[in-house]
N, C-alpha and C positions, 0 to 999 in steps of 0.2 A: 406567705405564698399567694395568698388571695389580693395579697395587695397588689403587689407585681402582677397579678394577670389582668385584675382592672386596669393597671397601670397601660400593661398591652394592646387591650381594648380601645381604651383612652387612645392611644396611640397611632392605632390603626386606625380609628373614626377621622382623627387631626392627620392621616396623610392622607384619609378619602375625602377629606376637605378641602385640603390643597390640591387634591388632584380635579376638584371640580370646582372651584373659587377662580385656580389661575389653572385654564386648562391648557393653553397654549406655551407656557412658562413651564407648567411641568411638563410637557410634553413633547418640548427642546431640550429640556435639561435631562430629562428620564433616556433622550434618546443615544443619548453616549452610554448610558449602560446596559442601553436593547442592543445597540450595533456590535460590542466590546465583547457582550455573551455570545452575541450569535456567532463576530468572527471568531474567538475564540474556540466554540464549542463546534462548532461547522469546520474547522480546521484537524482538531481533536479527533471527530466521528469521521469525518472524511481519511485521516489517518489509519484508523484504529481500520474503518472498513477496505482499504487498501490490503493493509496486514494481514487482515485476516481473510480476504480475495486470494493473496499471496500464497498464503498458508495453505489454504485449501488446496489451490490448482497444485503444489506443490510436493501434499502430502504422500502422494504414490510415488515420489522420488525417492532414494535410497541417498541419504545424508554423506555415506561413507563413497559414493558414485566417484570417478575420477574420471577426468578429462587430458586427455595426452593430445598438448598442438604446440603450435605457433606463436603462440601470443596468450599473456597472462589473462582473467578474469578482472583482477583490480591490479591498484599501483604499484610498478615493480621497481627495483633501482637499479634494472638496466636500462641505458637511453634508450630513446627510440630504434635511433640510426642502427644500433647494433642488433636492438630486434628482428628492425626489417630484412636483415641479413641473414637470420634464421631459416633451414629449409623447411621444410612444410613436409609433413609427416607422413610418411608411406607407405602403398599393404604389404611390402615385404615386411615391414617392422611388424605393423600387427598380425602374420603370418610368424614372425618369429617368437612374438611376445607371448603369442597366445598358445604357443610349444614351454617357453621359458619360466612362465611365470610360475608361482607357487599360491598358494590360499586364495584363487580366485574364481567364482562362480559362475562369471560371463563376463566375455572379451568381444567388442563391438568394433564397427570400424563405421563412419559414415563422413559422406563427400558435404559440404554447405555450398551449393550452386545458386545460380542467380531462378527468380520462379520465373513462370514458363505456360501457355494457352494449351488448356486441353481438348480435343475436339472429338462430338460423338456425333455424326450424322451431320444435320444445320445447327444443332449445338454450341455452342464454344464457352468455356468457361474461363476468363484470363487472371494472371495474377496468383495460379495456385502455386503455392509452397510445394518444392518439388525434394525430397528427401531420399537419394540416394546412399542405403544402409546395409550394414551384411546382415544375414538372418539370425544372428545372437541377439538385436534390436528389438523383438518381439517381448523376450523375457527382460530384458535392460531396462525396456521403458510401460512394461505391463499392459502390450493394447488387447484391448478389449473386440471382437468383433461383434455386428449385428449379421454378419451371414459372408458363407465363404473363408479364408484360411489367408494365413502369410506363406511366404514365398519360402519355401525349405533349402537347407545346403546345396543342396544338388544348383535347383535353380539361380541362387544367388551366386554360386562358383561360375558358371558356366555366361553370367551377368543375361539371361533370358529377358525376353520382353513381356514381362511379368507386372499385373502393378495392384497396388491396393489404393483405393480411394478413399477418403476422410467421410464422413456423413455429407454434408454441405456438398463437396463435388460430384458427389454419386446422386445427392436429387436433382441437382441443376443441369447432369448430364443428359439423364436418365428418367427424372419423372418418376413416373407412374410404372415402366418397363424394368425387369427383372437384368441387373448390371452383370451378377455372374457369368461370365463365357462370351460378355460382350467385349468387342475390339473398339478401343479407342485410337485417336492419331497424339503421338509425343514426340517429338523432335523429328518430325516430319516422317514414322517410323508408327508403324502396329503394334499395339500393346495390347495382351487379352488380362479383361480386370480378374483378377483373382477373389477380392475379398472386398469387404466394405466396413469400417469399421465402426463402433458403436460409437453414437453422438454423447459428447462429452461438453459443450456447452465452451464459451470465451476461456481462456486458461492468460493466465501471466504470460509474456516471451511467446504468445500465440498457439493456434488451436491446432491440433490433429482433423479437427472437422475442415478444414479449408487446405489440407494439405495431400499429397499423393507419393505413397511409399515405391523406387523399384531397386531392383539388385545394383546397390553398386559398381560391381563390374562393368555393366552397362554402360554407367559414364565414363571408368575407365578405356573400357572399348575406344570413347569416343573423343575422349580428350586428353589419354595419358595418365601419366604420374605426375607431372612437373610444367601442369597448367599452372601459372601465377595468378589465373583467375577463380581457383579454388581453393577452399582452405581444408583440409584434413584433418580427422581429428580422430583418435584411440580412446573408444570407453573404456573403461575396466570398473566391474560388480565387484568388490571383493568380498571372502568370506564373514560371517558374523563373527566379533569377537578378536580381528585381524589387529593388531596393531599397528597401526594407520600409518605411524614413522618410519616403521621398521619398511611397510607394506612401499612407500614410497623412495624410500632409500635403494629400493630393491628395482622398481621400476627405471631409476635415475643410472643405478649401474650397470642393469644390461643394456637397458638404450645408448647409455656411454661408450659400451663395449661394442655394440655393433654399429655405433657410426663413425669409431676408431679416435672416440675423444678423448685428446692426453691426458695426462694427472695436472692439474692445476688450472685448467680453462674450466671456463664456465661452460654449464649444461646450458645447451642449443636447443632446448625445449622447455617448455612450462606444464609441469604437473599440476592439476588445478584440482582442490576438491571441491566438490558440489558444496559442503557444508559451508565453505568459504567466500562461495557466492550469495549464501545465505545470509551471512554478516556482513555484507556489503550493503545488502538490499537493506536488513535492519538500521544499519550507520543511514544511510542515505533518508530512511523513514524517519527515523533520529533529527536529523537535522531539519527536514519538512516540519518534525512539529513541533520542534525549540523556533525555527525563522516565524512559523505562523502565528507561534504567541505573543515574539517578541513585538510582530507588526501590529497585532490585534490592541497589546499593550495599550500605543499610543490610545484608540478609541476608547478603552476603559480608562485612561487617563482623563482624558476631554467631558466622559460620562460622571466620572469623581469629583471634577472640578462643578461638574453641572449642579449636581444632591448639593454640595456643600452653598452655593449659593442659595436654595431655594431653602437651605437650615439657616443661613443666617438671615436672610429675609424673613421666615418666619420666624422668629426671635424677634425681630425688631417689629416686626406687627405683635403677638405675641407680650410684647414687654410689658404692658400695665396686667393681663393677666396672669404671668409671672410673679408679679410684687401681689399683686392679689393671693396665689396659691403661698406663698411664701409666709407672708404676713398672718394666713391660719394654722399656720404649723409645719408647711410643706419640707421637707427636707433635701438638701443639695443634691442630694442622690439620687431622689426620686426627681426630680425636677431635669436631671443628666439623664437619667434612663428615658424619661418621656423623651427627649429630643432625640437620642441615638436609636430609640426603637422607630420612632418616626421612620429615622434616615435611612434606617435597615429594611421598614418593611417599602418602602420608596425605590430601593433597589432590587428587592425582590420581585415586587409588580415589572420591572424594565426586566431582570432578569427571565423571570418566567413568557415574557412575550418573547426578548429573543429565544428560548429553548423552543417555542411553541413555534417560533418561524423555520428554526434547523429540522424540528420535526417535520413539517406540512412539506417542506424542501425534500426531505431524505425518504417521505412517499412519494412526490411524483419522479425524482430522480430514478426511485428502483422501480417505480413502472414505466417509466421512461426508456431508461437505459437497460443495459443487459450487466447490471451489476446492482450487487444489494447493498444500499448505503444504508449505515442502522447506525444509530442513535441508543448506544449502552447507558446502562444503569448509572455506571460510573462516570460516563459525562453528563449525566444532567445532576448529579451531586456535586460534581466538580465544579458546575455552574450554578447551582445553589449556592455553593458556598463559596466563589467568589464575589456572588451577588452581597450575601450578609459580609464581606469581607470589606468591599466597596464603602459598604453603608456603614460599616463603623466606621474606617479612615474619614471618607468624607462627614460624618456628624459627629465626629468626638469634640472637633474641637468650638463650633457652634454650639454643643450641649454641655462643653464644657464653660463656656460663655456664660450659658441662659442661667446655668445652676451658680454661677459666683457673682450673679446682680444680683444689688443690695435693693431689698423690699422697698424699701421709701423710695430711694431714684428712681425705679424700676414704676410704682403706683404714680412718681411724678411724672414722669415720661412719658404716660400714657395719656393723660388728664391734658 
């Protein structure tokens, strides 16, 4: 054991030789496997902190959520042409479903309109997300307030000009001034703000902070049932424990039944479950970071090829002291270890600078930006040990070399 750790020693002094003998040599060749960790592991963390940004914003969703519209979530195999043909989902239905339905905890209805300028005083705030929803929305999607109330049955039937503000649009209106009971202008119309809701920070698919809730109705007042320029969409809570097939099976045949769909056509709606969008996101993060390694590959490629030159170069400087260590006893194996431990710790030094760069990168990004890029345990192991992985492929076969020179050639060659 003691031999092998001088061995190591030895080892690591003859790569800190090399790395300051030929410092510009190794310094090209080390850099294919600084770049190769970095894109690699910058791809990895960038991933991993995605997912779990995902995750996060996402976690107050209810998995078993369903979405009743128009139009699928992911790929469906019905064509287009025959989608776009589909009608666009109506409140009589969620008026009917939400009488029909069985094991369900809350039934929602909300409009997706184009955003729209809100205006307080010389105020104006443009670009806000406008969320026309019935009041089942409050408990559907868990908001939270910092002061003031959601809009109740009463007012969401009667479609009032009622509204609740996100954080973001309530300071930009409002400032320093108390928003409750103030009138803003929305579609050229008086709105008294109701509520304000608690600041909740970027989210995935965007923020409640930059957005402004009012009673649905409202926009039907305004634009009907059977705008082409809106899309309608039916939430449905279902109970815990609900058997999700049965649950949708169930939805598929009264909406069948009340838009008088015969036996054998296809359902003119797409039931979506939340969970489903959730495996989409996963596939899709899937593929980000199978593409990002395959690309990074090549650089650890170009970085592999670099180590192994600067092993057979140092073999051929090296050779008279070779047939020297040989000629006292030295044995093939130790003589193969000293060149592969070389190679390995030659790509750890590259390796640890690229982790050292993803790190320095993934603090100023999270103080940069409004997201936390982190850098887990398990990518910098992961990039340890592609670093020693590196370092054996490229010095196996240079140290399999240095260890099957014959003493005497090896003492001549040098001389």
């Amino acid at each position: 054991m003691l031999v092998y750790l001088r061995l190591l020693k030895e080892s690591f002094g003859f790569a800190m030789n090399a790395l300051r003998s030929n410092k510009l040599r190794t310094f090209l060749s080390l850099l294919g496997v600084t770049i190769g960790i970095f894109s690699i592991i910058a791809v990895l963390a960038a991933v991993d902190s995605l997912d779990k940004k995902i995750s996060k914003d996402l976690s107050s969703m209810d998995k078993n959520t369903i979405y009743l519209l128009k139009f699928p979530f992911g790929p469906s195999d019905i064509p287009q042409w025959k989608r776009e043909q589909f009608p666009n989902v109506k409140y009589s239905e969620y008026i009917y479903l939400k009488d029909a339905m069985t094991h369900t905890d809350e039934l929602g209805y909300r409009i997706f309109t184009r955003n729209e300028s809100i205006k307080y005083g010389a105020n104006i705030v443009s670009d806000v997300q406008i969320m026309p929803v019935s009041h089942e929305f409050i408990d559907i999607e868990g908001l939270t307030f910092e002061e003031g109330r959601f809009y109740n049955e009463s007012e969401a039937n009667s479609g009032a000009p009622v509204i609740v503000l996100g954080d973001e649009i309530a300071k930009s209106l409002f400032e320093d001034t108390e928003p409750i009971g103030k009138n803003i202008r929305l579609y050229g119309q008086r709105f008294t703000v109701i509520g304000v809701l608690k600041k909740e920070g970027s989210t995935f698919g965007g923020s409640n902070d930059s957005a402004a809730f009012i009673p649905v109705n409202f926009i039907r007042k305004m634009y009907g049932d059977n705008n082409p320029n809106l899309t309608n969409v039916i939430i449905f809570k279902p109970e815990k424990g609900v058997d999700m097939e049965e649950y949708k099976s169930e939805i598929s045949q009264k909406l069948r039944n009340f838009r008088g769909v015969k036996a054998g056509e296809i359902d003119n709606f797409f039931i979506n479950v939340f969970a489903g969008f959730l495996n989409i996101i996963d596939e899709v993060l899937g593929s980000l970071r199978i593409g990002g390694i395959f690309i990074s590959f090549f650089s650890f490629l170009v970085g592999g090829f670099g180590v192994a030159n600067i092993m057979f170069v140092s073999v051929k400087e090296r050779t008279n002291l070779i047939g020297i260590q040989k000629s006292l006893g030295a044995k093939n194996r130790f003589i193969l270890f000293q060149f592969l431990f070389e190679a390995i710790i030659l790509c750890v030094i590259g390796g640890l600078i690229g982790l050292f760069m993803v790190w320095i990168i993934s603090i100023v990004l999270t103080n940069v930006l409004d997201f936390e890029f982190v850098l887990s345990f398990w990518n910098i192991i992961i990039g340890s040990g592609l670093s020693i992985l590196v370092g054996i492929i490229s010095g196996i076969i240079p140290a399999i070399t240095a260890s099957n020179l014959d003493p005497v050639e090896a003492i001549r060659t040098g001389m």
